[in-house]
C-alpha positions in Angstrom: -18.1 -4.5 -12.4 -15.7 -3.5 -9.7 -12.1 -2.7 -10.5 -9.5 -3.9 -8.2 -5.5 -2.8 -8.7 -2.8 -5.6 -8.4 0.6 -4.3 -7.2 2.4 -7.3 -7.3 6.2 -7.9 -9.0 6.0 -12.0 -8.6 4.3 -13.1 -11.8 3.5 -15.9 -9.7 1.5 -14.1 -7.2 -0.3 -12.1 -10.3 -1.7 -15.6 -11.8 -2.9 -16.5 -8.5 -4.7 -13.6 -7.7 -5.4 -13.4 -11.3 -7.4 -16.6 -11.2 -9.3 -15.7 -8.2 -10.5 -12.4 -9.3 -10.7 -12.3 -12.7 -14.5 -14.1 -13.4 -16.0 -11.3 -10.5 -13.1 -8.2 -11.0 -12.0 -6.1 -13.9 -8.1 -6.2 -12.8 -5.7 -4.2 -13.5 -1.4 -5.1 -12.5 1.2 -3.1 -11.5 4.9 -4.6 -11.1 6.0 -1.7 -8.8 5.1 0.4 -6.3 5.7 3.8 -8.6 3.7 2.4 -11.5 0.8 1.3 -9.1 1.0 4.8 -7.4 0.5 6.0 -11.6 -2.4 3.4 -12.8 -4.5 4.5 -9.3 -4.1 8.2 -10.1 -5.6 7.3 -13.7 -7.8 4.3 -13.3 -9.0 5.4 -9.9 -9.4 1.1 -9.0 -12.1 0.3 -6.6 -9.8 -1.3 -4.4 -5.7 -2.1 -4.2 -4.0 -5.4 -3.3 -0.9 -3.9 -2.5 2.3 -6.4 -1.8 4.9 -4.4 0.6 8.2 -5.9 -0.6 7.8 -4.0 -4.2 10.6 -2.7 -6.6 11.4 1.0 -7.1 8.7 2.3 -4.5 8.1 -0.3 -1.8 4.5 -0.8 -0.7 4.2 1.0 2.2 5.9 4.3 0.2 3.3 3.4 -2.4 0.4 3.6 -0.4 1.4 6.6 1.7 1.1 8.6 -1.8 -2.1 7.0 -3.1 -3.4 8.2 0.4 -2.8 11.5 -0.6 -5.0 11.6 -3.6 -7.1 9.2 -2.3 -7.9 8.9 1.3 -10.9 6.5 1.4 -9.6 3.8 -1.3 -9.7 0.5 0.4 -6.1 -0.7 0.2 -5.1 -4.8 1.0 -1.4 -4.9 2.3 -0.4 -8.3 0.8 3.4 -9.8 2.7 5.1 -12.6 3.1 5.9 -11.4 6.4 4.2 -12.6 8.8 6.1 -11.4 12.1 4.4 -9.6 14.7 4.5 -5.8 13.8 4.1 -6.5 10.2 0.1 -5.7 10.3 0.6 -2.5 12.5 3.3 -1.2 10.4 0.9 -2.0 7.2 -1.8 0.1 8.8 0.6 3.1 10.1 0.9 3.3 6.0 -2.0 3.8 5.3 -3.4 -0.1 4.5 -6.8 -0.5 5.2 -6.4 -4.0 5.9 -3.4 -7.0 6.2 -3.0 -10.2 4.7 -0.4 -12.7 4.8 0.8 -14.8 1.6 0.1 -17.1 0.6 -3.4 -15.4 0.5 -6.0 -17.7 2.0 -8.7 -17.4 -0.9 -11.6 -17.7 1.1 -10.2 -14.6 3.5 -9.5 -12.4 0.5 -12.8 -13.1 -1.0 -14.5 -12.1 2.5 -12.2 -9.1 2.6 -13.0 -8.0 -1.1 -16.9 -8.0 -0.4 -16.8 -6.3 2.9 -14.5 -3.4 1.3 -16.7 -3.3 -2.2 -20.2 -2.8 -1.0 
């Protein structure tokens, strides 16, 4: 079974994603950017659903220095932001792929098998 990495400070956000992933994913949650940088390094996750607005490290930090260790991880940049420039900005991180919140399940799902062959 696949793991996938939550970085996600909204407890909100977690049980959604939560109940969407958690019959097909072992998950693992991170409520910053620093300790989600930490539990990839360890757990080396399958994939990361990274949000961008994060305590302590921001997403976009956080994913620059998983890119370091990690270069071909399939990261998900998760925002609320949804301005033009927001997705380009995600990628220019490091983000292997955008999505807006709230997360259209159906997208994710697509996004999650297409990344985890």
């Amino acid at each position: 079974m696949k793991t996938i990495l939550i970085v996600e400070d909204l407890e909100l956000n977690i049980e959604l994603l939560t109940q969407i992933l958690e019959d097909e994913y072992n998950l693992l949650v991170a409520k910053d950017g620093k300790q989600g940088v930490l539990l990839t390094e360890q757990n080396h996750p399958d994939l990361v659903l990274m949000d961008i607005s994060l305590p302590v490290m921001d997403g976009y930090e956080a994913t620059r220095n998983i890119r370091k260790a990690l270069p071909f991880l399939p990261i998900i940049g998760l925002s609320a932001h949804a301005m033009q420039g927001d997705d380009e900005k995600a990628r220019a991180a490091g983000c292997t792929d955008y999505l807006t919140k709230p997360v259209n399940e159906d997208l994710l799902l697509k996004k999650l098998k297409e990344y985890l062959v």
